[in-house]
N, C-alpha and C positions, 0 to 999 in steps of 0.2 A: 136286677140291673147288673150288665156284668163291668167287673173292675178291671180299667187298664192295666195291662202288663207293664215291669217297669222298661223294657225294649221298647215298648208302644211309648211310652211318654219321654224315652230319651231320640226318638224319629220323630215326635212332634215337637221339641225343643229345639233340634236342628234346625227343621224347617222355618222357624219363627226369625232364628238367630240370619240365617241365608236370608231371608225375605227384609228384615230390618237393615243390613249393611248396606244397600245399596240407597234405599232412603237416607240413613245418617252421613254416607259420602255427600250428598247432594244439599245438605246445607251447609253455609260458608262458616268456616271456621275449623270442619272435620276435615279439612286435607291441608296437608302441606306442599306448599312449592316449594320448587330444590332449586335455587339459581344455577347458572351457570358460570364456572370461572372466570375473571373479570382478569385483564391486563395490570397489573400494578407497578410496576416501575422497568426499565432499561437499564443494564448495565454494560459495561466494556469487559470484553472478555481478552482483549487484544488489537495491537495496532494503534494505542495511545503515546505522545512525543516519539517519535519517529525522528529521523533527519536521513535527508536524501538531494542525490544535484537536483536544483530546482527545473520544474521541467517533466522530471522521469517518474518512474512508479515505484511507490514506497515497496519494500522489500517483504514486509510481511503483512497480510490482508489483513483488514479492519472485522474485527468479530465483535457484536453486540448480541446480550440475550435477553430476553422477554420473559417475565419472573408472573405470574397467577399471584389472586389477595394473600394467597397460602403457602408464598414461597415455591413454588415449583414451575420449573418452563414452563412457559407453554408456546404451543404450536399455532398455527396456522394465522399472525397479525402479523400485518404488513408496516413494515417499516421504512420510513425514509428518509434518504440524507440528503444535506441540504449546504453547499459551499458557502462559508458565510466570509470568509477571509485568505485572500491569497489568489483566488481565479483557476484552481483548479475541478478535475473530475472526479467523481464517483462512480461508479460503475459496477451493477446497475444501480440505477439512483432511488430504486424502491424495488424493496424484496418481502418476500411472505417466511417469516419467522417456521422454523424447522419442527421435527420432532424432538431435538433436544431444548427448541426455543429460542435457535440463534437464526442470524443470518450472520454471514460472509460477504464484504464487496473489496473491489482494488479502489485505490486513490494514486491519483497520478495528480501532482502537485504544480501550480502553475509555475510561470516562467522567470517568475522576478522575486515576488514577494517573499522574504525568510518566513516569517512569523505565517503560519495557516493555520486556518482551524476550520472544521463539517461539525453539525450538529445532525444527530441520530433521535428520528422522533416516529411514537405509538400513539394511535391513538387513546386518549384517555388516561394518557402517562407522562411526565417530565420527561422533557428534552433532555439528550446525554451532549456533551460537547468533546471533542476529540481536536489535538493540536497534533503539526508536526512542522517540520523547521527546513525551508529549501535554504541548502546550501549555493554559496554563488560563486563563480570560480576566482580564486584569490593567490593560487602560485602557480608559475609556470617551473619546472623541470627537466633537468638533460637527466633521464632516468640510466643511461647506456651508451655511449659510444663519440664519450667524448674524451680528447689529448689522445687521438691513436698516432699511430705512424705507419706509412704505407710506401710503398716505389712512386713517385710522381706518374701521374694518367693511370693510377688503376683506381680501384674500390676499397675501402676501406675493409679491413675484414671482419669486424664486428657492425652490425646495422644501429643505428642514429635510433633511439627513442627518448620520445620526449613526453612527460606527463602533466598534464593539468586538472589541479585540485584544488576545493575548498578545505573552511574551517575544520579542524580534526583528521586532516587526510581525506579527503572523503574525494574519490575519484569525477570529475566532471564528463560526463561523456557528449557526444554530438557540438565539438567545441571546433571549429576551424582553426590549424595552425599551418601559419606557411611560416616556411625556410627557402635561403637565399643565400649564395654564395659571393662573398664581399672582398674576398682577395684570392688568389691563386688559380683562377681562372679553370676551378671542377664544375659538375653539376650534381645539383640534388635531385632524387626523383621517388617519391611525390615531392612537388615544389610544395603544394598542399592537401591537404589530408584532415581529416572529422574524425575524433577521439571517439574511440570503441569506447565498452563498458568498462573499463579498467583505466578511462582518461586518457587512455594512450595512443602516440602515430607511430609507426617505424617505417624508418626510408633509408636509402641508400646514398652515400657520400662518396664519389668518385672524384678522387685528387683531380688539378689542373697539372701542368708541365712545370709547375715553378718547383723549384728543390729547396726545400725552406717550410719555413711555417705558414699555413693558409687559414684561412676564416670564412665564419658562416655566421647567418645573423636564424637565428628562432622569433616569432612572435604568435600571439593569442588573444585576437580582439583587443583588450585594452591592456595586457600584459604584456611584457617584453617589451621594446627585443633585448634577448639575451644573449649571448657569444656562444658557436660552437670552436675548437679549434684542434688541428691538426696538424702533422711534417709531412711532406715529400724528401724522399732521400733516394 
């Protein structure tokens, strides 16, 4: 009887070992499933208390990121924001989280309310809540080109601006102000005019014939009016 070589018995131990594994896969308990990364919380990465004229669009976008059980972005969950206080927009109102695991949107803040707040929500995650504070217009200002003096019937040489702003300075824009000329018989022009980004109108004041001291009246919806004033000489 001839005796297997030990080459011979290490090619039929392979094959035994090859023919077993795929049997031992196939009963439950020899394989593992590997989940896959699961959303675990929402954070603000930027664009929390804010303050802006109410109305306009906060100055820097709203950034939230989307964190895996393991601490690290993750990509591709959609999240969405939701106006819960104040009556303003979002935009867009639901995004699909990035490859660093953010999204980005603007928020443009309603028309009245100070106090606002969006809530930023994942599936399967806490709600993140975000405030921001519309300011409402609370001064009116002669920022420029008031007490000049000029020849009776011409223009002033310096041009009229007037500014309106809320709490902390903060410029009010799209604000209607008119001006009116209440002695010395000049005219303004713009009579009225809508505050740029900077709260501001600029107009021109062309004295009347009176040689003397003349007057102009400023106002701003519920503000004013205030005095502008002048000489003809």
């Amino acid at each position: 009887m001839r005796t297997p070589t030990r080459s011979t018995q290490s090619s039929y131990l392979l094959a035994v070992l090859l023919t077993a594994v795929p049997i031992l896969l196939a009963f439950p308990g020899c394989t593992k499933t590997v989940e896959a990364p699961a959303a675990s919380r929402l954070s603000i990465v930027q664009g929390n208390l804010q303050q802006a004229a109410a109305g306009t669009l906060l100055p820097t976008p709203v950034v939230l990121r989307v964190y895996t059980t393991t601490g690290t972005p993750m990509a591709g969950i959609p999240v969405s924001f939701n106006v819960v206080q104040g009556g303003g927009v979002v935009d867009p109102a639901t995004i699909v989280s990035d490859a660093n695991g953010e999204v980005k949107v603007k928020w443009t803040l309603g028309p009245s309310s100070q106090t606002q707040s969006v809530t930023g929500t994942a599936p399967g995650v806490d709600a993140v809540t975000l405030q921001a504070f519309g300011v409402l217009p609370g001064d009116l200002i002669i920022a420029q080109g008031n007490n000049q003096t000029a020849k009776a019937s011409t223009a002033l040489p310096v041009s009229i601006v007037v500014r309106v702003t809320g709490g902390s300075n903060v410029p009010i824009p799209n604000q209607t102000v008119a001006l009116s000329v209440t002695s010395g018989g000049g005219s303004i022009s713009p009579q009225s005019a809508v505050t740029n980004a900077l709260g501001e109108v600029t107009v021109r004041w062309t004295l009347g014939p009176t040689v003397g001291p003349q007057q102009a009246t400023v106002s701003a919806g519920s503000l004013g009016p205030i005095a502008l004033s002048a000489v003809g000489n």
